[in-house]
C-alpha positions, 0 to 999 in steps of 0.5 A, spaced: 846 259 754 842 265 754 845 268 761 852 265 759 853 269 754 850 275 757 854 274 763 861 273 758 858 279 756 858 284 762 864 281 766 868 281 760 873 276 765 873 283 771 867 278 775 872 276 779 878 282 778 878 288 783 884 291 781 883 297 775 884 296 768 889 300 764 888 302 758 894 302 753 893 303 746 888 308 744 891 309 738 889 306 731 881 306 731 882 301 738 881 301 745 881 296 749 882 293 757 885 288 761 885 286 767 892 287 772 893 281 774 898 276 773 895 273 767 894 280 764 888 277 760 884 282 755 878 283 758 875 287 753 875 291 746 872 297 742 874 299 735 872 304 731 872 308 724 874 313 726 875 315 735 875 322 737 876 325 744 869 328 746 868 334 749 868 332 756 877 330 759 877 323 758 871 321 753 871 319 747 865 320 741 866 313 737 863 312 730 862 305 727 863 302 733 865 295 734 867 290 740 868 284 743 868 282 751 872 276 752 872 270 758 878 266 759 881 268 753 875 267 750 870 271 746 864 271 749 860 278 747 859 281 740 857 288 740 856 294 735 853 301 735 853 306 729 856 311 735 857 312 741 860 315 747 865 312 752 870 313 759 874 309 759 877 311 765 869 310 769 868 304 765 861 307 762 859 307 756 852 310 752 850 312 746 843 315 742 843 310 737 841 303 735 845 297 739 846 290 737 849 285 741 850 278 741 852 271 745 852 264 744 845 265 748 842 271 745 842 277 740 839 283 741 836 290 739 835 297 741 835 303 741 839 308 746 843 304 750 849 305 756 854 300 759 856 300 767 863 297 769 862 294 776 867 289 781 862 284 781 861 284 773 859 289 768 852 291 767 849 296 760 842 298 758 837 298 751 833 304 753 828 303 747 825 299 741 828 292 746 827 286 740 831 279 743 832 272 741 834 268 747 836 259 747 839 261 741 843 254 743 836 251 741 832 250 735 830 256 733 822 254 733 824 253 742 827 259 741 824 266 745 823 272 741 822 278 746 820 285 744 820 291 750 820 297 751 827 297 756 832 292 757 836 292 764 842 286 764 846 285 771 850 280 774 848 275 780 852 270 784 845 265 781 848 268 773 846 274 769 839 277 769 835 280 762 830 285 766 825 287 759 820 293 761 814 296 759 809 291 754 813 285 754 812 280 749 815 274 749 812 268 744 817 261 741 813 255 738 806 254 742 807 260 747 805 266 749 808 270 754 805 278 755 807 282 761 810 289 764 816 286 766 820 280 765 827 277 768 831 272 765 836 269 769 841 266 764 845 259 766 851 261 765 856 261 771 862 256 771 859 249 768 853 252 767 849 250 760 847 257 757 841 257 757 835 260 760 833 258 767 828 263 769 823 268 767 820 272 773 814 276 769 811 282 774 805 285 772 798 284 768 802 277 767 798 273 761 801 266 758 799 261 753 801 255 752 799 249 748 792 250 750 794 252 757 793 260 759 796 262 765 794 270 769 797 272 775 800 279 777 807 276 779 809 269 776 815 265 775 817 259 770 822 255 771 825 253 764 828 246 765 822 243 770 817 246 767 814 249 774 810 254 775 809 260 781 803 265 780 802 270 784 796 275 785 789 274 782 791 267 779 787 266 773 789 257 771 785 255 764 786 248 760 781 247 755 778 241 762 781 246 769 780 253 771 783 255 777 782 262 781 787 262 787 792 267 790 797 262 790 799 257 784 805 253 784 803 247 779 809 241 777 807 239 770 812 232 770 808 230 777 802 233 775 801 235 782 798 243 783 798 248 790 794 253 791 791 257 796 788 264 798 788 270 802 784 273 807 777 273 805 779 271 798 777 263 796 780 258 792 777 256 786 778 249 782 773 248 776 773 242 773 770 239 766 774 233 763 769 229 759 767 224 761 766 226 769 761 230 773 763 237 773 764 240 779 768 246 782 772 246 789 773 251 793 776 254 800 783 257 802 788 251 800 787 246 794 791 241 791 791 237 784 793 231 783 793 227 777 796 219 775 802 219 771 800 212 769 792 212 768 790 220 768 786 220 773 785 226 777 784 227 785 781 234 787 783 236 795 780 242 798 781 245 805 779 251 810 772 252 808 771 248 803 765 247 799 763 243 792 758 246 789 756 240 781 750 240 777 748 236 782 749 239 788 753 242 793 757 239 799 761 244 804 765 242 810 773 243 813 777 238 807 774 234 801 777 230 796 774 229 789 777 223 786 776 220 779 776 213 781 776 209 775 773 213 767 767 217 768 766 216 775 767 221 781 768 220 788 767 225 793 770 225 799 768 230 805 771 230 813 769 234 819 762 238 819 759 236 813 754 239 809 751 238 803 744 239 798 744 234 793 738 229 789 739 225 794 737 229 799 740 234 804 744 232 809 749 233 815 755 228 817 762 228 821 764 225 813 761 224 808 762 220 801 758 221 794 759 217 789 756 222 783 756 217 778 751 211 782 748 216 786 751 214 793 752 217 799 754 215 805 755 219 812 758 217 818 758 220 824 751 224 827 748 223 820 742 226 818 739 225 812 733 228 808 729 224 803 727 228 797 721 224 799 720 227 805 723 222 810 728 225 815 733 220 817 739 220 822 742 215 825 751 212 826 752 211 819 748 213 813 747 211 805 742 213 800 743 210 793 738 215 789 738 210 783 734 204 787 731 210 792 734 206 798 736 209 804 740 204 809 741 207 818 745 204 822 745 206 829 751 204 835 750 204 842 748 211 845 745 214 837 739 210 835 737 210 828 732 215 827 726 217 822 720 222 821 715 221 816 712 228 815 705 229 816 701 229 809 694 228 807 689 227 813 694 224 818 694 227 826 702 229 826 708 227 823 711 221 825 717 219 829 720 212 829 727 209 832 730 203 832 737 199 831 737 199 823 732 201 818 731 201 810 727 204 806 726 202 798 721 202 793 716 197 793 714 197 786 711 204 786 710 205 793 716 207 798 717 201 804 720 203 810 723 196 815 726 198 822 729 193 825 730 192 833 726 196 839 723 200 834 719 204 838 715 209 834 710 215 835 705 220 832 701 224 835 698 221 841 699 214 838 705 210 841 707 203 840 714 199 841 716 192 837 722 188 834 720 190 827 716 195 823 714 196 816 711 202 814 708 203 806 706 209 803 701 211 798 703 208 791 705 214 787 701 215 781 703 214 774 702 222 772 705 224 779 711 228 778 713 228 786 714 223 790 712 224 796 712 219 802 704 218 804 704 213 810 698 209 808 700 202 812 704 200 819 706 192 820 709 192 827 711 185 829 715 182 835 712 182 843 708 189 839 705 194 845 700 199 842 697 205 846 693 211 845 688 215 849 684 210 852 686 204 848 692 199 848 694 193 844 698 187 846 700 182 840 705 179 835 704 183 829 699 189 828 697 191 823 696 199 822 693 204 817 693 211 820 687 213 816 682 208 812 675 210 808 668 206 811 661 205 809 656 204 815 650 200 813 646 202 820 645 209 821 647 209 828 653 210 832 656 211 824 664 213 824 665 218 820 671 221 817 678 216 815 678 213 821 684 208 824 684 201 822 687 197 827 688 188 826 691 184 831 693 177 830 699 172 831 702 169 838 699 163 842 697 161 849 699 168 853 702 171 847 695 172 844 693 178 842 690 183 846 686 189 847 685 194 853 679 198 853 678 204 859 671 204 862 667 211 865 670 208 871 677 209 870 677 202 870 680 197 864 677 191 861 682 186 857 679 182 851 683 177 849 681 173 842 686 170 836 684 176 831 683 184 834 680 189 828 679 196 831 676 203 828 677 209 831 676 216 830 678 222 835 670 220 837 669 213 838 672 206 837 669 200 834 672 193 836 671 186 832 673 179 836 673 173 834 677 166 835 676 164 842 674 171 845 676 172 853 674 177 856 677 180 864 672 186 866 670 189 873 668 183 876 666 178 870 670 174 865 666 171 860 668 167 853 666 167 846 666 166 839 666 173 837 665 179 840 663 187 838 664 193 842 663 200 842 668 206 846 665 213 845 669 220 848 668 222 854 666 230 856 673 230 857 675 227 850 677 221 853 673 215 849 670 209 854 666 203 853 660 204 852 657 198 848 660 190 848 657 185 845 660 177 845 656 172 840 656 164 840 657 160 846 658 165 852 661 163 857 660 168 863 664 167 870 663 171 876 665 171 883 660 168 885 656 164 879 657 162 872 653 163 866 652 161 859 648 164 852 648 164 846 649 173 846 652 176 851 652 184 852 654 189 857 652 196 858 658 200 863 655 206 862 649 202 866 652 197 870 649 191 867 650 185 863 645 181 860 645 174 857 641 172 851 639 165 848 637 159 852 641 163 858 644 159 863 646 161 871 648 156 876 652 160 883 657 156 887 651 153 892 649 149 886 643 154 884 641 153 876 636 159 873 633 158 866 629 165 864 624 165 858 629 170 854 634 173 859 638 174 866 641 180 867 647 181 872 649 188 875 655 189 876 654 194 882 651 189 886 655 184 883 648 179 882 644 176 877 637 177 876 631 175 872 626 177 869 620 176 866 619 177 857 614 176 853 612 170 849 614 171 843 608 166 842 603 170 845 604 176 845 599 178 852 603 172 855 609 173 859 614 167 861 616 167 867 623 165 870 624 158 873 629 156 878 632 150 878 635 148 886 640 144 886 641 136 889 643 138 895 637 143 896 631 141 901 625 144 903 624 146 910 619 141 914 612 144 915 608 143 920 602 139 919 597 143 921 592 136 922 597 134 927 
């Protein structure tokens, strides 16, 4: 209603007149136009106490001027001065003193003042002290009251514009416009409502309104919508929001909100709603959306994008921060995704972050550091930071991985792969399963499985860090285990990187934390078993129902027992129980040095079988003696039963027997006696009588 009035005000009807205006009467106090058309409509009159010529041809000085200017016969401005200057003949108008004006849209004030007639309507001028009340055709409480320094009025196609200049202060019922210029466009073209369409405000612009605080070098409000476009070193503020941008375009009816940045500047979007996490968007182009129906509000963010909460912080090419239901927040982040959170760092082609459960899942060659120290990357990855679990799945082509850090007196980190793998905490201590060719690696130890279950240290009531301390490895499933001079075969082993010993004998002591190695599980040919190098380079293989091994960097110490088979260089025998001993090499490498079988021996050779109650071999010496009640029979049906022993070289491939004290009489010895077979007979002998 505003720029109608205006409009009324500087057309005076000559909007759309292009022939000049005449002036007939300029006696009685009065001047007035009108148009010279074929309606000769009045398009404007000036009275005044008392009208002079001026001192210039064709100026009049005006005393207690009045006017009116008129549209359609009707009056659409009311003005007056206490004096002035006019020529009618140019269609201009100043004076020096205060000047009111007033329309169905507006009233104002000033002092000083001009007035231009113009083809496309007329425009004047409040060169100072500007105070204007605009809406007036709403209540007064939503009517404007503008105060300036200067007031420009013009007209255009859109309707008339009020330009204030200089300190602009426009305030109404909850809000507060400041700034150095503003431009009011008036709704007052044909059919128009009057009222105030727009205000473009220029310059160190600051409005409050209703708890919100807008600042920007440039902004247009949009009056019937309610929109807003700022420009220029955007500051956007409510009570729970604070937006920094270059760029702001925000639609209070759908709550949706643009902004963006230029050149090197970034968008900002902070948000603090009670009840949600907080957290602060930033990139070059952002989006704010909130539910009409439930309130709930959606953050998107492109171009460098980069989430930074109390939390932590997520960088990629576009996030989305979406509150999902009351006090839940969902991060949603697409294409190089980084981010450093509780849950650990990570890296993904996507990523979502649940802040309220404390979930994250990647996708895409997602790698994942645990703030205990795991390394994890695989296909798909999700964490969940309240129950401490982490779930790796692989696809063909990108495997599941792991790295648990080398802690305490382990030899190196340790590696794994596998199908999938899960970690979770076992009541204080951290579990680790992985599932399908698992293939695992530290330092020089190698094994391949089905599956492996790996526990760390139990985490001390006092411990404020958790950090993963691999304490134990079960490996199940057509198991292979190597290491330098070592390998295992088994259904399930069980593996303890480092274990504390105490020796009874003081020789051949382990010292240190040496490796605790069980083998069990498996039947018939899936029996466990153990391969063990020789200083010959050749390997023996030990097969029994259960394997224990000990081993340092220095030597190996190997228990058997249940059914022991043993395939060495040329002699395979069996047991109840066997013991062995590996020590290193100059080299390093470790070779037997020392086995020991107990409780009916069997012995098989080439050539002969064998059998006692103690075997032991010697590789360093080639030899393999055989204790208690030993027994040989060769393939031609010899049979030996020495007092204590027989011995087999296993160079030469043969057995022989010695002689041993009694252990009755210590000056005697037994000697070995030899049973011939059956088949054997002596040769004839002559007889020396015949």
């Amino acid at each position: 209603m505003r720029a109608i009035a205006l409009t009324f005000f500087l057309a005076i009807g000559l909007l759309a007149q292009q022939k000049e205006i005449t002036f007939e009467n300029v006696g009685g106090g009065s001047l007035a136009g009108y148009t010279e058309d074929e309606k000769a409509e009045k398009a404007w009159e000036v009275r005044s106490a008392l009208m002079k010529p001026a001192g210039q041809l064709g100026k009049w000085n005006l005393t207690n001027l009045e006017g009116q200017t008129f549209r359609d016969g009707e009056v659409a401005l009311t003005f007056s001065s206490p004096s002035g200057v006019m020529t009618p003949a140019q269609k201009t108008a100043e004076g020096e003193v205060q000047f009111n004006a007033q329309s169905d849209s507006f009233k104002l004030q000033g002092i000083g003042w001009n007035w231009r007639g113009g083809p496309q309507g007329d425009s004047f001028s409040v060169l100072a002290e500007v105070v204007a009340n605009l809406d007036l055709a709403k209540a007064e409480p939503q009517q404007f009251k503008v105060k300036a320094t200067r007031l420009d009025v013009m007209p255009s196609p859109q309707g008339t514009l009020l330009v204030f200049k200089g300190e602009v202060t426009m305030n109404r019922a909850g809000e507060k416009l400041t700034c150095q210029m503003a431009t009011c466009l008036l709704n007052d073209v044909s059919g128009g409502d009057k009222t105030l369409r727009s205000i473009k405000a220029e310059g160190q612009v600051v409005r409050e309104m209703n708890g919100q605080r807008v600042e920007s070098d440039v902004a247009v409000f949009e009056q019937s919508s309610g929109q807003i476009n700022l420009t220029g070193h955007v500051q956007f503020q409510e009570p729970d929001l604070k937006v920094t941008a270059q760029s702001l375009n925000y639609d209070p009816k759908t709550q949706v909100m643009l902004v963006k940045s230029f050149e090197k500047d970034r968008v900002s979007i902070k948000s603090t709603r009670a009840g949600y996490a907080t957290g602060e968007l930033k990139g070059t182009l952002g989006k704010l959306e909130r539910n009409l129906d439930t309130g709930l509000q959606v953050l998107t963010m492109e171009g460098m994008a980069e989430f930074i909460s109390e939390r932590g912080k997520v960088t990629s090419k576009k996030i989305v921060v979406s509150e999902i239901e009351k006090g839940e927040t969902l991060v949603v982040a697409d294409g190089s995704v980084k981010g450093e959170l509780p849950e650990g760092d990570f890296a993904a082609q996507a990523a979502q972050w649940n802040q309220t459960k404390g979930t994250i899942e990647l996708l895409g060659g997602a790698s994942l550091q645990d703030p205990r120290g795991i390394e994890v990357s695989g296909t798909v990855i999700r964490s969940n930071t309240l129950t401490e679990e982490i779930v790796v799945l692989s696809t063909p082509g990108y495997r599941a991985k792991i790295k648990i850090p080398r802690v305490g007196n382990l030899p190196a980190d340790a590696l794994a792969e596998a199908e999938t793998i899960f970690v979770n905490n076992e009541s204080s201590a951290v579990e680790i399963d992985m599932n399908g060719a698992v293939k695992f690696t530290m330092g020089s130890t190698q094994s391949e499985s089905n599956r492996l279950v790996a526990y760390s240290l139990p985490r001390a009531k006092n411990e404020a860090k958790r950090e993963f301390n691999l304490q134990k490895v079960f490996l199940t499933g057509a198991v292979k285990f190597r290491q330098p001079g070592l390998r295992c075969q088994a259904e399930r082993i069980d593996y303890q990187p480092t274990v504390k010993v105490e020796e009874i004998l003081p020789a051949d002591n382990l010292t240190g934390t040496p490796q605790w190695l069980v083998l069990s599980g498996g039947s018939d040919e899936n029996r466990p078993r153990l391969f063990i190098d020789s200083e010959s380079g050749k390997t023996s293989e030990y097969i029994a129902d259960k394997h224990e091994v000990l081993r340092t960097a220095e030597m190996t110490k190997f228990f058997l027992r249940g059914d022991v088979v043993m395939h060495g260089d040329g002699l395979d025998a069996k047991c109840d129980l066997l013991e062995g001993l590996a020590k290193a090499n100059a080299e390093g490498r470790q070779t037997a040095r020392l086995i020991v079988g107990r409780g009916g021996v069997d012995i098989l050779t080439e050539s002969s079988k064998a059998y006692g109650k103690t075997l032991e071999i010697n590789p360093e010496i080639g030899e393999a003696r055989l204790f208690g009640d030993a027994y040989y029979r060769d393939k031609e049906g010899r049979e030996a039963v020495p007092a204590k022993e027989i011995v087999y070289d296993m160079t030469k491939r043969v057995w022989r027997m010695e002689q041993s004290k009694n252990p009755n009489n210590p000056n005697q010895v037994v000697r070995p006696k030899i049973y011939l077979g059956p088949e054997f007979t002596l040769p004839k002998v002559k007889n020396l009588d015949n």
